[in-house]
N, C-alpha and C positions, 0 to 999 in steps of 0.2 A: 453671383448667380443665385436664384429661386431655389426652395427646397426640390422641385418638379429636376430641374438641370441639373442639381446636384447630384442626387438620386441616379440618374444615367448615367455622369460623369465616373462617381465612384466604381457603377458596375464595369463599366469601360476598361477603367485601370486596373482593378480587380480580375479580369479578364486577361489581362497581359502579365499578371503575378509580379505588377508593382505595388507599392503603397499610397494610398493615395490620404492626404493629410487633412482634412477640411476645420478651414478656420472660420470661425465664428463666435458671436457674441455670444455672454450664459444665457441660455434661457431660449435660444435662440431653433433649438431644434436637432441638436446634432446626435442626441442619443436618439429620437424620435426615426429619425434617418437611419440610423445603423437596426431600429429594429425593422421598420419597413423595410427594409433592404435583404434580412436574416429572414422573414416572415416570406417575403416574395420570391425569392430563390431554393425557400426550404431549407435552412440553415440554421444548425444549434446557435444561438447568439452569448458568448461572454464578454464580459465584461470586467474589464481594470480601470479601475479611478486611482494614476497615479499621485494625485493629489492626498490621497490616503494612504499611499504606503511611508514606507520607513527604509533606512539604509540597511542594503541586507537581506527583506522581506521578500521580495518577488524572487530571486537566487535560492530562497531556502536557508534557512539555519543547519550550520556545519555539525554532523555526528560522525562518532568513528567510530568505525567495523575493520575486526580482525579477518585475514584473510592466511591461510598457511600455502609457503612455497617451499622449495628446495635451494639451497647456496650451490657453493661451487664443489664445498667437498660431500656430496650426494646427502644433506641432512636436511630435515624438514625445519623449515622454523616457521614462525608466526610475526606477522608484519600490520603495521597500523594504516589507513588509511581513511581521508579524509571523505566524504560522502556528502554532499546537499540535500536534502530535504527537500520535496517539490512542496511546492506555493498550491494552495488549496483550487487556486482557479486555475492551473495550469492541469490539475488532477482534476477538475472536472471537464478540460478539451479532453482529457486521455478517456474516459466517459464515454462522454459525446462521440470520440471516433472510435469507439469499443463497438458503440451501438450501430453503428455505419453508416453514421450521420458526417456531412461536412458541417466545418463550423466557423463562425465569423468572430474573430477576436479585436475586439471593441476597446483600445486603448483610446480615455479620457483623459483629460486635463494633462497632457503631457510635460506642458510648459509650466505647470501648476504645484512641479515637487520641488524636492529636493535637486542640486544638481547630481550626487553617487546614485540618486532611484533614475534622473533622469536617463544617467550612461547603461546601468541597469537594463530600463527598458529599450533602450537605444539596440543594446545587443540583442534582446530578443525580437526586437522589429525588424533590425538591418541583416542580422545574422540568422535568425532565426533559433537560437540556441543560448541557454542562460547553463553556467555552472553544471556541466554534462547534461543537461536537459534539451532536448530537440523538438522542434514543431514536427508535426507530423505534416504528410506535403496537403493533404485535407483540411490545413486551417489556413482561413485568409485574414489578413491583418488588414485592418481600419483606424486610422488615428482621429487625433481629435486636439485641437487647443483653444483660447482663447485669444484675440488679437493681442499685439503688442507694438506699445510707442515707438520700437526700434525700424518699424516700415510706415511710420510717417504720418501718424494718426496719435491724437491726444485721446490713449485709450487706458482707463482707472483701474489696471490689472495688475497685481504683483506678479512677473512671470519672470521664468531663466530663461533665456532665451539660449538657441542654439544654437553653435558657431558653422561658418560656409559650409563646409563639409558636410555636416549633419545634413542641414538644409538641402542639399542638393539629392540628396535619397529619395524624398518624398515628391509624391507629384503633389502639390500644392493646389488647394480647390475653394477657394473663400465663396462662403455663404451668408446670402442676404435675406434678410426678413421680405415675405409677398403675405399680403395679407387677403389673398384670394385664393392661395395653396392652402392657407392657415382654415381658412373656411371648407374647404372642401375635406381638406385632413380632418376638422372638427365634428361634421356631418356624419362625418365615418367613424369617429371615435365614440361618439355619445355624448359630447358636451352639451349643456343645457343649451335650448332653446335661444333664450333669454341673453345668455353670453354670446353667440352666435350675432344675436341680432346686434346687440351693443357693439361687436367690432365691423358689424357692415354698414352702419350707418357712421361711426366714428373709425376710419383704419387706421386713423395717426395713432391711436391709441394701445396697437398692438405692439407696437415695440417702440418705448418712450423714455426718456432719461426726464428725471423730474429732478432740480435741482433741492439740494438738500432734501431728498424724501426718496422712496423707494421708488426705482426701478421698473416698470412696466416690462414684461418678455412675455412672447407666446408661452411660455410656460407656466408663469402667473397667471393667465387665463383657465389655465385645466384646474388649479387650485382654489380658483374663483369659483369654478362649476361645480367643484365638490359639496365648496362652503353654499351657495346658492340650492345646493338640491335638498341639502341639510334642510338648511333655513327655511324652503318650500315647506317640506314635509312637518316641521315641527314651529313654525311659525308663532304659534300660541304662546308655546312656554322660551322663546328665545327673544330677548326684546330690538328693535331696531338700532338700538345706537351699537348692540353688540354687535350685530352683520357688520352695520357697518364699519366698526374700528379692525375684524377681520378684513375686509376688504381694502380697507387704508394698508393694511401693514403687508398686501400682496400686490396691489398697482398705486400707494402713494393716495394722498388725500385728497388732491382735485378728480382724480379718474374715480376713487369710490365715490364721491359725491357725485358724480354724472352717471355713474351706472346706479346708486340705486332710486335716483329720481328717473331714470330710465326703466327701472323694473316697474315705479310704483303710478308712472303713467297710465295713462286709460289706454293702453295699445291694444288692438285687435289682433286676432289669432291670424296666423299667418293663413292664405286659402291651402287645403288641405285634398289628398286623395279622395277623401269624401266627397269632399265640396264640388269637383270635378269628373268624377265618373263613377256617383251615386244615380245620375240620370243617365236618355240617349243622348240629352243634349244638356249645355249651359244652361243651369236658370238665371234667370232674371237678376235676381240676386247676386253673385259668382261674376254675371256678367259686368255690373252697377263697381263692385267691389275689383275685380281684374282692374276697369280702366282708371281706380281711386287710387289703387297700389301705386308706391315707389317700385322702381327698375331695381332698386338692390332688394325690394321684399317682392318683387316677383323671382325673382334670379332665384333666390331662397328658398320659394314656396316652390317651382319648377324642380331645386335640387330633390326638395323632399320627396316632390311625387314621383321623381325617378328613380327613387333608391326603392321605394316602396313598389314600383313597377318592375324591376329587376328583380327584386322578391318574390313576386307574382310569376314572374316569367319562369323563373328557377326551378319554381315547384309547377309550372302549368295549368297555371289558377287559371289564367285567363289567356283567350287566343287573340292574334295579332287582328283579324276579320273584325270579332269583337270590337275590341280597342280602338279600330280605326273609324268603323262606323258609329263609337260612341263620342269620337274626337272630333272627327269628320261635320262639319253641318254646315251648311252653304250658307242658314240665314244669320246664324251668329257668328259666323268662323270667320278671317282674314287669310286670304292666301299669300306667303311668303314668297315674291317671286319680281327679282331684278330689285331688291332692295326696298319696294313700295310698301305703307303700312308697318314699318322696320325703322330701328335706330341700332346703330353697334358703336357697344361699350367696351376696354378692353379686352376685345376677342370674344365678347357674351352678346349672342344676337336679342336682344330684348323689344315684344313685341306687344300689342294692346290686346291679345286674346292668347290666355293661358293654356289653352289644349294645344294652341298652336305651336307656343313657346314648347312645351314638352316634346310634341312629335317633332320639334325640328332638332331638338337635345337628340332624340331616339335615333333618327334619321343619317344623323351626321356623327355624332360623338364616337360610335361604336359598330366598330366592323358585323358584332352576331344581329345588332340591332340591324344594319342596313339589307345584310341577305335575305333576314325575314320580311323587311317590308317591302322588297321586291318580293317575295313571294305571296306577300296581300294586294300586290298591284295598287301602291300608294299614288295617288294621284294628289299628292297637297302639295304640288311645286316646291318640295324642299331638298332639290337638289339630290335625291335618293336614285332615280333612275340610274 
């Protein structure tokens, strides 16, 4: 399944206070998932990376405290007894549900430790309770591992794998790389431009095994962006073969050498909110340039101006009336209607005129968007009435 189906799936199970286990490749998304998920529900998010503990660790280190009682012949004595230690991330849910927050507990790499951390977390998963320590009913548990050879895939993962039993606790949820979710997550994260466009024009490239050489994952990407924004800003005193041997050592040596002969192309700026409803209508220009564009760099330039129009809307910069009579124009416009003037690409209606493509994003995408544009009395046959 997509990051999109995962994302419901988990809340689903989450929902009937199962566990739900989602397997996937590194790099692949699955912490990214557990915070969108914490973030969307309003929920403290922790996290355990069992791959980092130790035999022992997540239980607590054993101290002992004296406690005084009475025997049989009515005398006070004093008695030894053993105590755990709570695990620093277990003392920060008790936190988080102090402050009257629920909280999403984020077990990673489960198949990734030891096997005494695996039984360990096992009991806190299945039981809910480690070495007298108890979940409070306010936290929900989310697993996490990496695939393994033992379900029939040649997959390059040192993992312990869990016996029937285990297995059968979790609802099992395997996660696939979409490199159209990975874009739209992107948009909304703030990754560079530039990286954006390099995985909509190449998607093989978002999640790629290179043999002898590093690894491509959607997670390499956001490492890309950082190092790309760097590099932007300080261009002068950073010299090019450094970006690039950065870039080598985060998607492998063919993929850096395509992205930065990709950066260093003559490529034009994507069209822009500016570009678009700086006038009442299309110029000439916008118009010349819309029908030059690729279907993935219109898709792109579309995503942008709707986030930046949602922006707008949010704070009431601009009104719908507005909007539509400056989208609206009969001599440059295309009306979307029974398919004509239209091509559909994986689920994305992409069309020869950009105000169009947007009002039909607006029109359809989103329930607040459609009541308002029947309240502008949209006449652009995009299916809104």
């Amino acid at each position: 399944m997509i990051f999109i189906d995962i994302l419901k799936s988990v809340d689903l199970v989450l929902s009937t206070n199962e566990v739900p286990l989602v397997v996937g490749e590194s790099g692949i998304g699955k912490t990214a998932l557990a915070k969108k998920l914490a973030k969307e529900n309003n929920w403290s998010l922790v996290v355990i990376d069992g791959n980092l503990l130790k035999e022992g660790e997540i239980g607590g280190l054993p101290t002992i405290e004296s406690y005084t009682t009475t025997n049989s012949n009515g005398e006070k004595i004093e008695k030894k007894i053993t105590v755990y230690a709570v695990h620093n991330k277990l003392r920060e849910i008790d936190e988080e549900i102090a402050k009257g927050k629920s909280v999403l507990l984020f077990i990673d790499e489960i198949n990734r430790c030891e096997h005494t951390v695996q039984q360990e977390l096992m009991n806190l998963i299945l039981n809910r309770e480690i070495n007298g320590y108890k979940l409070h009913d306010d936290v929900k548990i989310l697993a996490a591992m990496n695939p393994s050879s033992k379900y029939g895939s040649d997959f390059d993962y040192q993992v312990v794998d869990m016996d029937a039993a285990q297995e059968n606790r979790f609802v099992w949820l395997n996660m696939e790389p979409d490199y159209n979710q990975w874009l739209n997550w992107a948009m909304d994260s703030g990754i560079e431009q530039k990286v954006i466009e390099f995985i909509s024009t190449f998607p093989e490239y978002l999640h790629r095994i290179n043999e002898d050489d590093v690894r491509a994952t959607p997670r390499s990407y956001e490492r890309v962006s950082k190092s790309y924004k760097v590099y932007k800003e300080q261009k002068d005193s950073i010299p090019r073969n450094v970006f690039l041997n950065v870039i080598k050592g985060n998607v492998g040596k063919v993929i850096a050498e395509e992205f930065i002969s990709f950066v260093e192309s003559d490529c034009s700026p994507l069209i822009s909110y500016e570009d678009v409803f700086s006038c009442e209508t299309l110029s000439s220009s916008v118009i010349e340039k819309v029908k030059s564009e690729s279907h993935t760099r219109l898709y792109l330039s579309a995503m942008n101006i709707l986030k930046t129009l949602e922006l707008n809307f949010e704070n009431d910069d601009i009104s719908f009336g507005i909007l539509f009579s400056c989208m609206w124009n009969k001599e440059h416009g295309k009306r979307v209607s029974n398919g004509q003037d239209s091509r559909q690409s994986d689920g994305i209606l992409l069309i020869d005129n950009l105000s169009c493509l947007c009002l039909w994003y607006i029109c359809s995408a989103d329930a607040r968007y459609r009541k308002k544009c029947k309240a502008a009395a949209c006449k652009c046959g995009c299916r809104c009435e």
